[in-house]
N, C-alpha and C positions, 0 to 999 in steps of 0.2 A: 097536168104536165104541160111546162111548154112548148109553141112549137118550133118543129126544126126544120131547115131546109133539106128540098126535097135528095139531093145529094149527096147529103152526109154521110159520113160513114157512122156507121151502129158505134156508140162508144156508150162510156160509161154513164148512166142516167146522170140526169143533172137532178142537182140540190133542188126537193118540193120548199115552196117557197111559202108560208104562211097566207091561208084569206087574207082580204083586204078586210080593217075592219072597218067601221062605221064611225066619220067623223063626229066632233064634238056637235054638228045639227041636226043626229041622226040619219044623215044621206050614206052615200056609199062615196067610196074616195075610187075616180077611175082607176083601170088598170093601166101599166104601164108600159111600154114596149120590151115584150124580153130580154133583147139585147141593153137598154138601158135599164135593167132594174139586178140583172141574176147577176149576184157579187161573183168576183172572182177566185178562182180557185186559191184559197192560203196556200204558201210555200211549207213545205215538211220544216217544223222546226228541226236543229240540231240537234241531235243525240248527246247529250254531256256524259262523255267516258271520262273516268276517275283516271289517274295516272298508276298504270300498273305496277306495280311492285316485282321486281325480276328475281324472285328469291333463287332460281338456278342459277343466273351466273353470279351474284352474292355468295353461294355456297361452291361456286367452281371457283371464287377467287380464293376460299381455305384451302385447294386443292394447288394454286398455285397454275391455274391454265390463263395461257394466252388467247386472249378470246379470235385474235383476230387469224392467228394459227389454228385456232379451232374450229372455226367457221366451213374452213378446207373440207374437215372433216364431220360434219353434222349427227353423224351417227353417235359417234363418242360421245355426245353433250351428257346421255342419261348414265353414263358409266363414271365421268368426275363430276357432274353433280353428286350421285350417289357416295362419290370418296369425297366428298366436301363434306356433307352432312356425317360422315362416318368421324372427321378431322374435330367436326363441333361437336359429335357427340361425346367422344372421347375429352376434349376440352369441360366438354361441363362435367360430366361423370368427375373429371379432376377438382372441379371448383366447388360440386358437393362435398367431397373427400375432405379437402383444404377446410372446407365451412366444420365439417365436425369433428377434424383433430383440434383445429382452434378453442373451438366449445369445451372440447374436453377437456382443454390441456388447461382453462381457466375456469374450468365449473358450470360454467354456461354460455347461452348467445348474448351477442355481444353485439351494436350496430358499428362498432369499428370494425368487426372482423371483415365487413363488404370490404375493405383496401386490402388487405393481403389475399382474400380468397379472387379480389377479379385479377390481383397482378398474378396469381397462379394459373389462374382462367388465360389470359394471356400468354404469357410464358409455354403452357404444354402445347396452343392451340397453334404458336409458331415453331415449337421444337415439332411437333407433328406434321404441321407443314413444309417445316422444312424435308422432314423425310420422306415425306410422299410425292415434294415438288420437285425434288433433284435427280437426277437420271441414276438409274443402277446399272447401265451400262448394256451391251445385247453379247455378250457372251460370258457362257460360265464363270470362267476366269478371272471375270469382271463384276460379274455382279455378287458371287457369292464373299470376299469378305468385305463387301461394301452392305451385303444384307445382313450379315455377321452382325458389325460393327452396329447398325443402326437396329435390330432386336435384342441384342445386350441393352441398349440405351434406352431401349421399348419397355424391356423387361424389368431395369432399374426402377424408371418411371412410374412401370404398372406395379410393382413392390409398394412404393412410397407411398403411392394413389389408393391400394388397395385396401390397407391394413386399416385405417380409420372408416373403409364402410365395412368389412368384418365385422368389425370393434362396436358399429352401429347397428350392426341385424343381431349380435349375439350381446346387444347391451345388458337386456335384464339378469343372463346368466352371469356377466361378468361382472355387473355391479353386486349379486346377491356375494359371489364367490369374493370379492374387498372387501363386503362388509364381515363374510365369516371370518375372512383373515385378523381384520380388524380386531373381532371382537375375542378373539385367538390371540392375539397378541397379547392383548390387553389384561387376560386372564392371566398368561402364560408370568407376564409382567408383576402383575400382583402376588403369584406364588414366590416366583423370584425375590420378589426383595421381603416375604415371609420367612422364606428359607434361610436371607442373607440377616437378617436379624431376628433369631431364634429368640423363644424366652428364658432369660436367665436360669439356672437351675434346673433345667428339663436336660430332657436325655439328649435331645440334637444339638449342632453345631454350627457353624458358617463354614460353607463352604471356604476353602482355600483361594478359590477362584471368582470371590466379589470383588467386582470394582467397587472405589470408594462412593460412587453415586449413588449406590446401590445399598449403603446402609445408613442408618438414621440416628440421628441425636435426639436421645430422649431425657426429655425433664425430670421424671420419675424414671427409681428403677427399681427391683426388689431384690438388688443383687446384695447390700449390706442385710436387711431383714432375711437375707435366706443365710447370708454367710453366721451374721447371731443366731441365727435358727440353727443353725449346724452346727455351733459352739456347745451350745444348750445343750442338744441331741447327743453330742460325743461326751460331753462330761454328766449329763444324768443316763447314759450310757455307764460309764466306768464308776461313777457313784452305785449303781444301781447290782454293779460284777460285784465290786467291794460290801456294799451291803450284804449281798447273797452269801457271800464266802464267810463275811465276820459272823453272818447267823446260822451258817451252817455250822460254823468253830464253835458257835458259842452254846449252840444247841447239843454239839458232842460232847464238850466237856459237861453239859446240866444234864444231861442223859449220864453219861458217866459217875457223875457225883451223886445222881438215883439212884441207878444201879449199886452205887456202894453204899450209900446209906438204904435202901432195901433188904441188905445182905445175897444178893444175886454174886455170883462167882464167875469168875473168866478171867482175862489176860491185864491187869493191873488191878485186882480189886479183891481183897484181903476175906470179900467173902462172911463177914460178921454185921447183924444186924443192929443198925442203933444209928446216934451219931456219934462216931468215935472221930477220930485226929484224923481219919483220911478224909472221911465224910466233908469234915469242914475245913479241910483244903482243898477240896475239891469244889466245893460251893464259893469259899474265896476268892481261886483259881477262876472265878466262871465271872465272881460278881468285878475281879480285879478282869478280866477283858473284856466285860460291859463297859467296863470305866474306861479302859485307857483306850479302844477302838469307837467309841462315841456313837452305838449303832441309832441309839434313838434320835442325836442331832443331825447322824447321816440322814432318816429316814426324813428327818422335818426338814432339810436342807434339796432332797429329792421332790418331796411334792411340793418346795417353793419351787425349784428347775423345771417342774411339769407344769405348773401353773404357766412361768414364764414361756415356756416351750407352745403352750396353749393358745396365750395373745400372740406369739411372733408368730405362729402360723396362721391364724386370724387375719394381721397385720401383713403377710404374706402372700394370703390370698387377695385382700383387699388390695395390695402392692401388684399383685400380676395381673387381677384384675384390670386398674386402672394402664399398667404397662399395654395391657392385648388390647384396650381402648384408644391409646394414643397408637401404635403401631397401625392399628386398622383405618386410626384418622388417615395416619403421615402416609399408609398406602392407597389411599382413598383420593387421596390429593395430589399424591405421582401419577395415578391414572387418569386421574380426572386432566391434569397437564399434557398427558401423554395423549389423550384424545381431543385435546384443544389443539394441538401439533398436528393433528391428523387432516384435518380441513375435508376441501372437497374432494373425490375423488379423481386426481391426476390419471395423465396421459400413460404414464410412466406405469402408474398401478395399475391400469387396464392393460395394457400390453403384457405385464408379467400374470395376472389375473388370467389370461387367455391362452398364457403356454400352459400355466398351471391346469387349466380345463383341458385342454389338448392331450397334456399327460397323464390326466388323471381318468380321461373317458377313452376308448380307443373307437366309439361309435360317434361322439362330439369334435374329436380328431381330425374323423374324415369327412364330416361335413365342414368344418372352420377351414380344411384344407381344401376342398370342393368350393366354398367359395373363393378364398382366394385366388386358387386359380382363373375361376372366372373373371373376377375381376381384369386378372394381370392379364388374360388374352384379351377380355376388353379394350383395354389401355395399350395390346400392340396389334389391336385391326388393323388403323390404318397402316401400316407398315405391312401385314400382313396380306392387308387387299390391293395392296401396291403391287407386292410379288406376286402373287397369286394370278394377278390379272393379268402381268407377262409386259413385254415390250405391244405397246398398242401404235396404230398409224402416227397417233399424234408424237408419238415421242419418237419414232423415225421421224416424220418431221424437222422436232424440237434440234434434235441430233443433227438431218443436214441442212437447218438453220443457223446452227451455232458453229458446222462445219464453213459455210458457204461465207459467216461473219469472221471468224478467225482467218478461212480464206482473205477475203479483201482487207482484212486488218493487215494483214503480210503485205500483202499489196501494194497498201495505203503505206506501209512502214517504210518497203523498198523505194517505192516513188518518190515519199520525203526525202528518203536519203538521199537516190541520184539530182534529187534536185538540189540539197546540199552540194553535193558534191561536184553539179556543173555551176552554184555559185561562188562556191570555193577558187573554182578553176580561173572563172571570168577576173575574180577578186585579187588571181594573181597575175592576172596576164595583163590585168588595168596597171599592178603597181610596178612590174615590167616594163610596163611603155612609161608609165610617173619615171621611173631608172633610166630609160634610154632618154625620155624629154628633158630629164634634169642634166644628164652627159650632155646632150646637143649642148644646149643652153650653155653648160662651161666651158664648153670648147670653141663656141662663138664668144662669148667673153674673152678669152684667153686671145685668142685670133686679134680682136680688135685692143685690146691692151699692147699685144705685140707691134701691131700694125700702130698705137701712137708711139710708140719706145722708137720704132723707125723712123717717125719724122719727125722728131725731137733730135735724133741723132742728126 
């Protein structure tokens, strides 16, 4: 340690100072006097403090405080800070909102949507401000439909704001609930135009109430092959009565003409066994309406009409066949159109998706409605934390500030005037003496005009 005089006062030790070492000849390098060798004390470098960032009065100016008004009062700073931050929360809660009706309402995110969601961002964060910044007044009277007026506007606000984050927490149920609509439709659409073009021939009909969109032009149709098919059918129908009846005739009479040529007895029949004269007019009688009713060419003219009746219905089937083929194309391809029209899921359809849920759950109801209210009181805090918190010092203040400025404005008003009005005054007392200088003036002219006239005369 070095030494010290004997006087010193006791202070902080001084800096041990390295041996001496051993110069480059191996000797020792003398000591030096401690006053010239023990360096002096370095100066505290500067502390480099960062420049602090004032996020409280940043967030008191969303609230719209005068700082310098505020200062008065120190104690308030933590009460509009905290409604400043309530101003921006509210503000961005809106600029979410704003980000996923956009999204919706075009199918997805988008990096354009950043210019409409920050000018909404904007926009609520100075309507907000506005209502928190302006005075509600200190009495009842006064304040209440001015708080009226501006939670109506809260309420609007938090409406508009609210429904796209709803529409965001109950996405999966309301997008399942458009797809079922969708696919409901879609179905409902494909009976529809079944209905509205029936197959020819079958027992159903078109409704009354098709629009023309709604039915279809077909290439093929089986409506001629069923309409000959029903020709066939009605006339080897009535071929087939006629046949039955001429060989029931014809059989009574050959039964008949048996019976008389057996000699059997009854009601036209002579009763004598042989063939006598009745016998074979009766066989005549039978073989004469063989002939002239043609039952054998009937019958060959019958199982050509069955035959024929055979292929049209054949050709009929084959006909509605290919008919229920093209129909199921032509509605295969209306739907197929009708869901190409469908696109993304719109704003529009999640909104109506969401009453639909509302109404059709009464447990899903009350929570869609549980949120949205939260939301909408979200969206009217600060308004809320405005009145709630009441008239505070600063806004007396604020009030006989703006009293004390409208004050000296009246003032400042009357002053100008009276000083108008004493330059007014001067302004006419100057062109009052300008009036009487100009009279002098002519009346000395006049004088000495007279006075030459007189010595001329």
């Amino acid at each position: 340690m070095y030494p010290t005089e004997p006087n010193a006062q006791p202070g902080p030790a001084a800096p041990q100072r390295p041996a001496p070492a051993a110069d480059l000849d191996g000797g020792d390098v003398p000591a030096l006097p401690a006053a010239e060798t023990a360096p002096a004390p370095a100066a505290p470098e500067p502390r480099r403090e960062w420049p602090k960032v004032e996020l409280g009065r940043r967030l008191r100016v969303l609230a719209g405080v005068d700082e310098a008004l505020l200062d008065r009062v120190p104690q308030e700073r933590a009460w509009y800070t905290s409604l400043g931050g309530v101003v921006l929360g509210t503000a961005t809660i809106a600029a979410f909102s704003m980000f996923f009706a956009i999204s919706q309402a075009i199918g997805g995110p988008h990096w354009l949507v950043i210019v409409p969601v920050a000018v909404w961002f904007l926009f609520i964060l100075n309507v907000d401000r506005w209502l928190v910044s302006s005075r509600l007044g200190t009495g009842w009277f006064r304040r209440v439909p001015v708080l009226v007026m501006r939670v109506l506007m809260a309420v609007f606000f938090g409406i508009v704001i609210a429904e796209p984050l709803v529409l965001k927490i109950f996405e999966t149920a309301v997008v399942q609930h458009v797809a079922d609509q969708r696919t409901q439709h879609l179905a409902d659409l494909a009976g529809r135009l079944k209905v509205c073009n029936p197959v020819p021939g079958g027992t159903d009909t078109a409704p009354a109430d098709c629009r023309a969109t709604e039915t279809f032009n077909f290439d093929q149709s089986p409506v001629a092959t069923l309409r000959e098919l029903q020709a066939r059918r009605t006339d080897a129908d009535a071929l087939l009565k006629t046949i039955d009846a001429d060989t029931a005739q014809l059989r009574a009479i050959n039964d008949l003409a048996r019976r008389e040529c057996v000699g059997d007895s009854g009601a036209g029949l002579t009763g004598q066994r042989g063939v006598g004269p009745n016998c074979r007019r009766l066989r005549a009688e039978a073989d004469a309406f063989a002939r002239n009713h043609n039952i054998s060419g009937n019958s060959a003219k019958l199982a050509t009409l069955r035959t024929q009746i055979s292929e049209l219905e054949s050709g009929a089937r084959a006909s509605h066949a290919a008919f229920e083929a093209e129909r199921e194309a032509k509605v295969k391809a209306r739907v197929a159109e009708e869901r190409s029209h469908q696109g993304a899921i719109g704003l529009l359809e999640r909104l109506g998706a969401l009453h639909g849920l509302a109404d059709s759950s009464g447990v899903l109801a009350v929570g869609i409605w549980a949120v949205r209210i939260l939301f909408i009181l979200v969206d009217c805090m600060p308004i809320l934390v405005k009145f709630v918190g009441g008239s505070t010092t600063y806004d007396r203040l604020v009030s006989q500030q703006l009293a004390v400025a409208e004050r000296d404005l009246n003032h400042d008003i009357e002053a100008e005037y009276a000083e108008r009005e004493a330059a007014l005054r001067k302004r006419r007392a100057e062109i009052d003496l300008e009036v009487l200088e100009h009279k002098a003036e002519l009346n000395t002219r006049l004088h000495r005009a007279a006075d030459r006239l007189s010595e001329r005369i």
